[in-house]
C-alpha atoms as one frame of an Amber mdcrd trajectory, in Angstrom:
protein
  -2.448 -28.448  -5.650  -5.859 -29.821  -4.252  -6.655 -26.300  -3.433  -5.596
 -24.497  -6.817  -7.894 -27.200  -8.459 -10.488 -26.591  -6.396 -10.290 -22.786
  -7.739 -10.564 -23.981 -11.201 -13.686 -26.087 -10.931 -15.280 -22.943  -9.169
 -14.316 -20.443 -11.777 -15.832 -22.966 -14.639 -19.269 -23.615 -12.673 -19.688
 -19.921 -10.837 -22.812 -18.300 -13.029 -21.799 -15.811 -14.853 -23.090 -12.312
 -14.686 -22.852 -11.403 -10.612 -22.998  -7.751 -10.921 -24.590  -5.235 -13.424
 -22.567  -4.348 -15.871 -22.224  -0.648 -16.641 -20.358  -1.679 -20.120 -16.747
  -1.713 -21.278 -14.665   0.705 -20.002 -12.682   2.901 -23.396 -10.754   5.801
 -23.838 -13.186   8.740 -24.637 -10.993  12.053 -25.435  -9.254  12.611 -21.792
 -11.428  10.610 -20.401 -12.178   6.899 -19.433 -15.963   6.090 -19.677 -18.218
   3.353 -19.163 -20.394   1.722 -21.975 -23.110   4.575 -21.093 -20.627   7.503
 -21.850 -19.778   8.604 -18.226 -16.763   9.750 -16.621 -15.066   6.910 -14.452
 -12.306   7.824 -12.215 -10.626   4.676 -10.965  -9.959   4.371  -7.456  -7.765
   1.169  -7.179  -5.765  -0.451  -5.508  -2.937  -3.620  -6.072  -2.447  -6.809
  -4.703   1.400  -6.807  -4.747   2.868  -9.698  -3.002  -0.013 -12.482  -4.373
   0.964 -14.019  -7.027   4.794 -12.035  -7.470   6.468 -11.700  -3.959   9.052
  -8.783  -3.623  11.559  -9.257  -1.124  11.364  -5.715   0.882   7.696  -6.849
   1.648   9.121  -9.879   3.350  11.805  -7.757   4.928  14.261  -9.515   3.047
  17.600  -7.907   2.919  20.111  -7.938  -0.262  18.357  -9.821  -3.672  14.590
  -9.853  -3.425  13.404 -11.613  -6.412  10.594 -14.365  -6.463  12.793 -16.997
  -7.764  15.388 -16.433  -5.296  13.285 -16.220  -2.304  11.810 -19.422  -3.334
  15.535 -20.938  -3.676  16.101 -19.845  -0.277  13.036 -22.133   1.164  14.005
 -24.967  -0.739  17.248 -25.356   0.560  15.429 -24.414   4.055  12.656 -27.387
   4.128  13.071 -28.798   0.309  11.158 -28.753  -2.876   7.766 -30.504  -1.738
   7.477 -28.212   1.830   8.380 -25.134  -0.613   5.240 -25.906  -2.809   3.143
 -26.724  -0.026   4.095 -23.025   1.226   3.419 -21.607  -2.469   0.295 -23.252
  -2.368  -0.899 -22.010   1.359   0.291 -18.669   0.222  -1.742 -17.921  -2.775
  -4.717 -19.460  -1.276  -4.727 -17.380   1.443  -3.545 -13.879   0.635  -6.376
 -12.847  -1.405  -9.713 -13.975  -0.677 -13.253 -13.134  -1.292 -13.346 -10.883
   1.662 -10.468  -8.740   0.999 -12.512  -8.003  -2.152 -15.625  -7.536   0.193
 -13.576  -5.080   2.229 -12.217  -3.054  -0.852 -15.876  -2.211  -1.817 -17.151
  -1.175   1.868 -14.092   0.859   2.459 -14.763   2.441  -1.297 -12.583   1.550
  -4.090 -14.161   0.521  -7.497 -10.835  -1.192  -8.886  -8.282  -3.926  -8.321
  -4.719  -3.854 -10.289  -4.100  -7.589 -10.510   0.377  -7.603 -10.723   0.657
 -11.122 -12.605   3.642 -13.318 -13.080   3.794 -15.041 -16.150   4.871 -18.405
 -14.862   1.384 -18.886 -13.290  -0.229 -18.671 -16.378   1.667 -21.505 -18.428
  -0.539 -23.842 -16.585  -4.120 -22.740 -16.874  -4.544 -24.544 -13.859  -3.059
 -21.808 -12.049  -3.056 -18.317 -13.130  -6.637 -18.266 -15.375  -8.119 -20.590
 -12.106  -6.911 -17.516  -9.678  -7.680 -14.625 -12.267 -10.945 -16.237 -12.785
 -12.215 -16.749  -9.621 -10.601 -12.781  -8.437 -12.881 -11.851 -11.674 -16.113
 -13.154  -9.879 -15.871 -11.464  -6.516 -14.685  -8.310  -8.392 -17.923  -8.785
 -10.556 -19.938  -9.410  -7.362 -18.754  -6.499  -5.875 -19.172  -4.214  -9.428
 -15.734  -3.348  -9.253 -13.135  -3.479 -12.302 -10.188  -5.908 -12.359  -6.912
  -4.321 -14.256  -4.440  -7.158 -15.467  -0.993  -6.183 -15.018   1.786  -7.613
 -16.640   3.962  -7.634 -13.725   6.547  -9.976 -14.800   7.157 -10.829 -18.132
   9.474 -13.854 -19.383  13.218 -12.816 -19.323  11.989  -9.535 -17.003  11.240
  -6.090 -18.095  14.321  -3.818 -16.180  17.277  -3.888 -14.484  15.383  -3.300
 -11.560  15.366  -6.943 -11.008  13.190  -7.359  -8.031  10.053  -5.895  -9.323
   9.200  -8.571 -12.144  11.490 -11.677 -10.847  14.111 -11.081 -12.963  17.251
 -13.349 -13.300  19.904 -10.849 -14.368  22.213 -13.882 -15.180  20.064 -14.797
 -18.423  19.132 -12.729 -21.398  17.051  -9.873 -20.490  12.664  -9.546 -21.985
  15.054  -7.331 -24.332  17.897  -9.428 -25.689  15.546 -12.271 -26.038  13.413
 -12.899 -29.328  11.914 -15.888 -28.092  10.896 -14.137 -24.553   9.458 -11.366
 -26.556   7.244 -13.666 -28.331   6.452 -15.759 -25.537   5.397 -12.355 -24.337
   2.975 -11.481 -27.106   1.467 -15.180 -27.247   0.551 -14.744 -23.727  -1.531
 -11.581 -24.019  -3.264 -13.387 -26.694  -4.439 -15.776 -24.784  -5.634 -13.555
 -21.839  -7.252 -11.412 -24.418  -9.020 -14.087 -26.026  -9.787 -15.651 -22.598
 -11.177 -12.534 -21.254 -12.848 -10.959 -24.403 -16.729 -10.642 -23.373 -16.120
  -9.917 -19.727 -16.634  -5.999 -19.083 -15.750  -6.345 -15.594 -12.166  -6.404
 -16.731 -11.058  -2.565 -16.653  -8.447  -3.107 -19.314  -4.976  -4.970 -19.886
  -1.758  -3.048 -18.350   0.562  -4.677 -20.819   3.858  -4.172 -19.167   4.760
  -3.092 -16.115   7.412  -0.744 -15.289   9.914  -1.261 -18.066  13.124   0.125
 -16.570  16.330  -0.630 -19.105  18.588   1.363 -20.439  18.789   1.061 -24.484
  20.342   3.828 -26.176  23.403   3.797 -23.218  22.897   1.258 -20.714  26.331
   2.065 -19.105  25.657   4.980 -17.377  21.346   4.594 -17.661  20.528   1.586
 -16.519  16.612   2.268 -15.784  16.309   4.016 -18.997  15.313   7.813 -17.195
  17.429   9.445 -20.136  16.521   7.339 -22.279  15.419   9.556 -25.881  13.722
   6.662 -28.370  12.389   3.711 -26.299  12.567   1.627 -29.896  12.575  -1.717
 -28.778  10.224  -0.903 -25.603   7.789   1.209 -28.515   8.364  -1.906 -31.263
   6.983  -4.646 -28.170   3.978  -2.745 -27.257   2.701  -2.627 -30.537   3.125
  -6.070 -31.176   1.469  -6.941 -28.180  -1.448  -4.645 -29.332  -1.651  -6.308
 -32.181  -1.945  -9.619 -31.101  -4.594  -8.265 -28.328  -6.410  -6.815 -31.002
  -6.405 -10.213 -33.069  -8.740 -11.779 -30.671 -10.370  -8.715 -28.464 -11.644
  -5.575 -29.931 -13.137  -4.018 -26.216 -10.853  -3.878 -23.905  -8.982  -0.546
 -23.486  -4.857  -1.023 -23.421  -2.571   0.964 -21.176   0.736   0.774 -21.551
   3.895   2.412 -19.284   6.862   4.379 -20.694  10.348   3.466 -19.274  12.399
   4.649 -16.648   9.444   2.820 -14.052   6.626   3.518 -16.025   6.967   7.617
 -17.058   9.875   8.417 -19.610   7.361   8.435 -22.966  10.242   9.792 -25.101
   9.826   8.069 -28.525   7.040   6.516 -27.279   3.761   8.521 -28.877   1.602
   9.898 -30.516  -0.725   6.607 -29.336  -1.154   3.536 -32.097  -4.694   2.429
 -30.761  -7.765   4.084 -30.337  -9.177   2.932 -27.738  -5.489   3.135 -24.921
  -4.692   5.362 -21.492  -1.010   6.033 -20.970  -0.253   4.844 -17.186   1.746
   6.896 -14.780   3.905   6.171 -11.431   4.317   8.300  -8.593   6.345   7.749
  -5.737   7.968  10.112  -3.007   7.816  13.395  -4.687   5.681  16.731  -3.741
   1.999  16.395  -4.367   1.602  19.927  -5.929  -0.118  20.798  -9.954   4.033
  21.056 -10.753   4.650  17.248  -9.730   1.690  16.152 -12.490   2.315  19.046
 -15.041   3.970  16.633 -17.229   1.216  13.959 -17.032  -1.595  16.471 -17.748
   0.773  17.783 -20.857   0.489  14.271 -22.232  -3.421  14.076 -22.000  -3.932
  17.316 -23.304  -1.103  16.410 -26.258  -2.367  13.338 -27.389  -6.169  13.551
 -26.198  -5.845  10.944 -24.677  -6.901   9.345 -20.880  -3.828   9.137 -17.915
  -3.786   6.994 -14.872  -1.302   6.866 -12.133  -1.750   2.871 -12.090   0.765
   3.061  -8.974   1.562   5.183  -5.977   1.681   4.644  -2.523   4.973   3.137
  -0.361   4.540   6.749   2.453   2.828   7.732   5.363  -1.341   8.995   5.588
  -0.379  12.460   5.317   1.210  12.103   1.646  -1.631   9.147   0.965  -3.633
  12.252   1.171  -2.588  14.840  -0.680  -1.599  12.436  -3.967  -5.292  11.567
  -3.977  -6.839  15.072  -3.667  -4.239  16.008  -6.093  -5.119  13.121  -8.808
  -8.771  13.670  -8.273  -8.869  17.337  -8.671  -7.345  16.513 -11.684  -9.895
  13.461 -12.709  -7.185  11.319 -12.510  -7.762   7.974 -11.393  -5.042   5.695
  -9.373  -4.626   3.097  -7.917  -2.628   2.314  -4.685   0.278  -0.399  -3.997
   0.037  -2.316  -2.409  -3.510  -3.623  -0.462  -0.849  -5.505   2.396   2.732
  -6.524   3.111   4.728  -6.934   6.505   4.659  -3.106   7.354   1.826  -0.635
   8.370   1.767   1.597   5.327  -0.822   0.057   3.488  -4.456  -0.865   4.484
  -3.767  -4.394   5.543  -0.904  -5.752   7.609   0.405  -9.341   7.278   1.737
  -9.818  11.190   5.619 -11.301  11.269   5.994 -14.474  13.863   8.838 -15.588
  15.828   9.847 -17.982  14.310   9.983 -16.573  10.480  12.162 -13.809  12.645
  14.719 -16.651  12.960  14.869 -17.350   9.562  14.864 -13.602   8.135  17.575
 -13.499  11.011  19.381 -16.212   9.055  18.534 -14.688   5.421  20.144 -11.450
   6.715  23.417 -12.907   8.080  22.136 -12.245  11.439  21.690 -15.800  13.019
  22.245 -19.446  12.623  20.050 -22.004  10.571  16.917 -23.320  11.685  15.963
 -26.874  11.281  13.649 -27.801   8.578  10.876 -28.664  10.966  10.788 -24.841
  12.845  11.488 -23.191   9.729   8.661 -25.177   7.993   5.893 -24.441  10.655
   6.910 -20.832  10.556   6.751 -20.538   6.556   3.261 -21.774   6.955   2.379
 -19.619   9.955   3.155 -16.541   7.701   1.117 -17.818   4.748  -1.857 -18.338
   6.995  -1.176 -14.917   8.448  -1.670 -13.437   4.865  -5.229 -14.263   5.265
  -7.620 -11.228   5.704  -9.022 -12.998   8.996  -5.614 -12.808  10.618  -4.333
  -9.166   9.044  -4.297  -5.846  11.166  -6.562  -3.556   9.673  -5.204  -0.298
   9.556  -8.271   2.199   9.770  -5.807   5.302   9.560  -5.099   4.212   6.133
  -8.242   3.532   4.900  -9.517   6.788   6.083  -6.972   8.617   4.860  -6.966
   7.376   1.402 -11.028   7.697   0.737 -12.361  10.611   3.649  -9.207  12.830
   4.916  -8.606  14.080   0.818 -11.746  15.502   0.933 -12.972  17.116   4.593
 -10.678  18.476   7.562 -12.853  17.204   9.950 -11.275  14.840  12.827 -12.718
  11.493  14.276 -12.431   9.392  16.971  -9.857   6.975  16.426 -11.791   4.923
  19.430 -15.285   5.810  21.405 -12.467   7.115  24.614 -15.432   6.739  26.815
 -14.003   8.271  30.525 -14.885   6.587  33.333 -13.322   6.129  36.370  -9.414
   4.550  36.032  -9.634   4.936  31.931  -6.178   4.366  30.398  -6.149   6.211
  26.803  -2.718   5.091  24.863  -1.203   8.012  23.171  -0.949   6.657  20.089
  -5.026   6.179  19.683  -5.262   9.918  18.922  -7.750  10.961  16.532  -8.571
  10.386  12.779  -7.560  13.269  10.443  -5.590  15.131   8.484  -2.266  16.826
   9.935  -3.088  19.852  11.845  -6.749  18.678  12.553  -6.311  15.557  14.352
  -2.904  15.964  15.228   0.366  18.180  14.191   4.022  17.012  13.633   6.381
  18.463  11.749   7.894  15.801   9.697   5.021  13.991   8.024   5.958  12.673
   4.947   8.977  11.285   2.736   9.485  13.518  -0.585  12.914  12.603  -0.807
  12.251  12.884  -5.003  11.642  16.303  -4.752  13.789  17.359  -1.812  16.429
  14.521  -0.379  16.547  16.096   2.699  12.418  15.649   3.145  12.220  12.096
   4.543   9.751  12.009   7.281   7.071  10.082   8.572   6.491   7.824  11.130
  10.083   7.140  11.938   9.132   3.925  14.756   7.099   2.423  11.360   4.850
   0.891  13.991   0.887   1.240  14.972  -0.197   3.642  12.330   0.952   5.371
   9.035   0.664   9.311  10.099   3.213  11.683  10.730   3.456  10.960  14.263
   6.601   8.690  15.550   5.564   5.268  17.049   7.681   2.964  18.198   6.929
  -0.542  19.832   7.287  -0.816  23.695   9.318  -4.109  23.446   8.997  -4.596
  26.910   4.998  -4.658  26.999   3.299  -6.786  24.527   0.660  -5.439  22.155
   1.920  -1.636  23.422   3.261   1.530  21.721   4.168   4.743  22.227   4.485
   8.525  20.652   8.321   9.338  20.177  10.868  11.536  18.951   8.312  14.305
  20.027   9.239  17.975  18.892   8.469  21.345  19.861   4.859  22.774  18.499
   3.533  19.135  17.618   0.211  18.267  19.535  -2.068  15.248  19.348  -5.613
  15.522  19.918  -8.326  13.150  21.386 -11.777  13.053  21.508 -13.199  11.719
  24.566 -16.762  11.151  25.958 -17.132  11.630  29.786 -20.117   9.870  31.029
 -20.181  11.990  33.953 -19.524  15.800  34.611 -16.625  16.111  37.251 -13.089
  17.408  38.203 -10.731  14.103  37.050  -6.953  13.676  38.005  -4.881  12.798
  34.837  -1.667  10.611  35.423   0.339  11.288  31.883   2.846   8.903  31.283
   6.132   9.847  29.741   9.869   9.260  29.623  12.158  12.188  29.181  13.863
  10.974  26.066  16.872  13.481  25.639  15.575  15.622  28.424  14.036  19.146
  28.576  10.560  18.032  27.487   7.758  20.378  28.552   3.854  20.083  27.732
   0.694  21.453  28.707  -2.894  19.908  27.898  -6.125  21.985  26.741  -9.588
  20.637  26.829 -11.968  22.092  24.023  -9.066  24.461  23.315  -8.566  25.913
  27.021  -5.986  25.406  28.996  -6.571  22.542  31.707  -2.619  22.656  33.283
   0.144  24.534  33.560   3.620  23.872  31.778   4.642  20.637  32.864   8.514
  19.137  32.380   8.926  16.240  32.166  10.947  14.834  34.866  14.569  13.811
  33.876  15.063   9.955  32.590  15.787   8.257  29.587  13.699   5.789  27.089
  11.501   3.647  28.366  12.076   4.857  31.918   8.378   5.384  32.038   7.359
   8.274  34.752   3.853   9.244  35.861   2.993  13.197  36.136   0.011  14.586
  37.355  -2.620  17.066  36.202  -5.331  17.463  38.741  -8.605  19.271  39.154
  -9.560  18.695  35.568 -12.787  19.373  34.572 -15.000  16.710  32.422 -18.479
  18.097  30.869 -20.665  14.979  30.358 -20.580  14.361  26.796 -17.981  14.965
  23.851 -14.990  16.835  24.156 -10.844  17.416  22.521  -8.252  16.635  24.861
  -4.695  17.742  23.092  -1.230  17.148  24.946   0.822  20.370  23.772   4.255
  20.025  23.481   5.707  23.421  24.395   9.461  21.515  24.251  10.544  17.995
  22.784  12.720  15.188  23.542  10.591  13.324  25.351   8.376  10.281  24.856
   4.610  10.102  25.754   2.936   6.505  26.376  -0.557   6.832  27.888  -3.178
   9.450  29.928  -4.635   7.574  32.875  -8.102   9.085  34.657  -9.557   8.806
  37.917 -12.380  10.697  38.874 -11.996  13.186  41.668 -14.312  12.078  44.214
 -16.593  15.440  45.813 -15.703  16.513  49.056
């Protein structure tokens, strides 16, 4: 509590003003604008998992909702050790430098996913928001409240906004619905003169089934939306009681895109938000998002996306931005490598996820303490793993073809280059494999990716060498995929490479090119099975001094490829 206080007192002394203002942002025609009239495409991203934990980004198995995560650490270490965790966590997850990274790496947005709870006690949730505010203002980028979880919860998808299906839904309950309204007021009128806030997202997903809740639960059929329609406006209302500026997006049902019912818009100055998840990035998969805009003259945002591998990262975002749509990304970390931060697992919370998932016995309260603690200091930015393939594919890959070095690969004598630190890029320049992406919306059958879910978030398979610490390796290799590095030879020379590889399900074959020529014969990999790591050699190579592409060809698959080893051929 010392440290959520501490937030508070800086929030009410911080001067305000840190960063030029370019105005309020509003709904001009199709467009959002600043207070000077010009196009601004929001590129944003979420930061899921602060204040609103979701169990699948603990790797929680079976009911993932806030309150019943909590419930499970309390009758781990107790109600005192569980707010002491609460309190390490939101301390640490978001900081001033993961707001400091968002603007070097290029974004101009933050979606902030709120739980209402937080903000019954100012000391809390306006303290956080508040201090968030000032580094986003520092940095001139735009914070987006989000209504994440509202009181009762918003759908019958109960994870996503805490929801505890055994009392009266945000929609059977009058008195949650007002509770609802009152709070918006209040942020409104709390946040009324600060420009820096992009706009209020007043609900979040909805996803209930009204007209036939039987047989559509998450409201995707759904035809009117009334009561979903009715709340919105009263929440405008009351926003507009106290706060004239801010713009107001709102979400149709069915996870934020069934608008049936729903429109024409009831406020001048509102975008209509859009999700997309895990279908084809093609003009088709938006069609009915620009139809809206162009309906109702009015702005669109895809306020969420994300949750899939570089390669569909993308092509969502040269989509969207072809389109000037702007977006923003979910979410900025979790336990998992598709997203730009990763919060690192330890042994310890293992044994009690072990537990969660029926998998193991209990831990004492001592272990299972240290370990809750260990994870919320791991949340911090200083103890993440960046991931650098995510970043660049998200703000350079939409928009050249152009590969990079993934690392400077400097060759000199006895150089070991992993095989999974192949270059930067888009699929088919930096690499090729042939199952990059899941689009299981559009086609079920389309579920690819990196299958290992280790290392990186392209196409290629990684998995985690679980008898080497800190190592990985390319997998589930299949015929025609390639991976290409760029290397930098301080010296010219002949070099002996020593691949290593494992023949998985046998009849692997390869064959490695340097600056697209052919530097080795078909090689097969000898017969063996995983991680029976074998070495083969490709002599006589020749190294110019200076830049060059080194790809690994795989003429035949089933095998899987762990490292390239050089040693310079010494001159007769």
């Amino acid at each position: 509590m010392k440290h959520i206080t501490l937030l508070l007192l800086i929030s009410l002394f911080i001067a305000p003003g840190a960063g030029h203002s370019q105005g309020f942002l509003k709904a001009e025609g199709t467009k959002i604008v600043n207070g000077k009239g010009e196009n601004v495409l929001l590129r944003g991203i979420g930061l899921g998992g602060w204040m609103l934990q979701e169990g699948y980004m603990l790797r929680i198995n079976g009911p993932g909702q806030q309150h019943k995560i909590r419930a499970r650490i309390e009758e781990l270490v107790g109600r005192e050790k569980t707010d002491a965790f609460y309190d390490a966590w939101l301390s640490n997850h978001t900081t001033k430098a993961d707001i400091d990274s968002l603007k070097a790496w290029g974004f101009n947005s933050v979606r902030l996913p709120m739980h209402y709870n937080l903000y019954l006690d100012i000391y809390k949730g306006f303290a956080l928001t508040d201090t968030l505010l000032q580094w986003c203002k520092e940095n001139s980028m735009y914070l987006i409240l989000d209504l994440h979880a509202a009181p009762g919860g918003q759908g019958n998808d109960l994870n996503i906004s805490d929801r505890d299906s055994s009392r009266p839904s945000l929609w059977e309950n009058e008195e949650a619905q007002k509770q609802t309204i009152a709070l918006w007021k209040k942020i409104a009128a709390h946040y009324k003169d600060e420009p820096w806030i992009g706009a209020y997202d007043i609900l979040n997903e909805p996803n209930f089934g009204f007209d036939d809740p039987q047989n559509d639960k998450n409201g995707l059929k759904e035809q009117h939306n009334a009561p979903l329609k009715k709340l919105l406006q009263e929440i405008t209302t009351a926003i507009r009681e106290a706060d004239q500026q801010h713009m107001i997006i709102i979400e149709g049902n069915g996870w934020g895109n069934n608008y049936n019912g729903m429109l024409p818009p009831w406020d001048k100055n509102m975008a209509l938000s859009f999700h997309k998840y895990w279908n084809f990035n093609d003009q088709q998969s938006i069609r009915y998002i620009l139809d809206y805009r162009r309906k109702y003259n009015i702005p669109v945002w895809v306020g969420e996306t994300g949750e899939n591998s570089n390669v569909w990262f993308t092509e969502a975002i040269r989509l969207l931005e072809k389109n000037n749509i702007g977006w923003s990304w979910w979410p900025l970390k979790k336990l998992g490598v598709s997203n730009p931060l990763e919060i690192p697992s330890n042994d310890g919370y293992q044994q009690i996820l072990n537990y969660w998932n029926g998998k193991g016995e209990k831990p004492d309260e001592t272990a299972a303490f240290a370990a809750l603690m260990e994870l919320a200091q791991a949340t911090n930015i200083s103890n993440n793993i960046l991931h650098r393939d995510v970043t660049d594919a998200m703000m350079r890959q939409p928009f050249t073809r152009q590969a990079k070095p993934f690392n400077a690969n400097i060759i000199t004598d006895n150089f070991f280059l992993p095989a999974t630190d192949y270059d930067l890029g888009v699929n088919g320049a930096a690499y090729y494999d042939t199952d990059t992406a899941n689009y299981r919306v559009s086609d079920p059958k389309m579920t690819g990716g990196n299958s290992g879910r280790a290392y990186r978030n392209d196409g290629v398979d990684i998995m985690a060498d679980k008898d080497s610490a800190d190592q990985y390796y390319v997998t589930d290799i299949e015929k025609g995929e390639w991976l290409q590095y760029t290397i930098n030879a301080k010296r010219n020379g002949k070099y002996t490479l020593l691949v290593l590889v494992a023949g998985n399900k046998g009849n692997g074959k390869f064959y490695l090119t340097v600056n697209g020529k052919p530097v080795s014969s078909t090689i097969a990999v000898p017969a063996g099975h995983k991680g029976q790591w074998q070495t083969v050699d490709v002599k006589n190579v020749t190294l110019k001094n200076g830049h060059q592409t080194l790809r690994l060809h795989a003429e035949a698959g089933g095998f899987d490829f762990k490292a390239i080893l050089f040693t310079r051929t010494p001159l007769p």
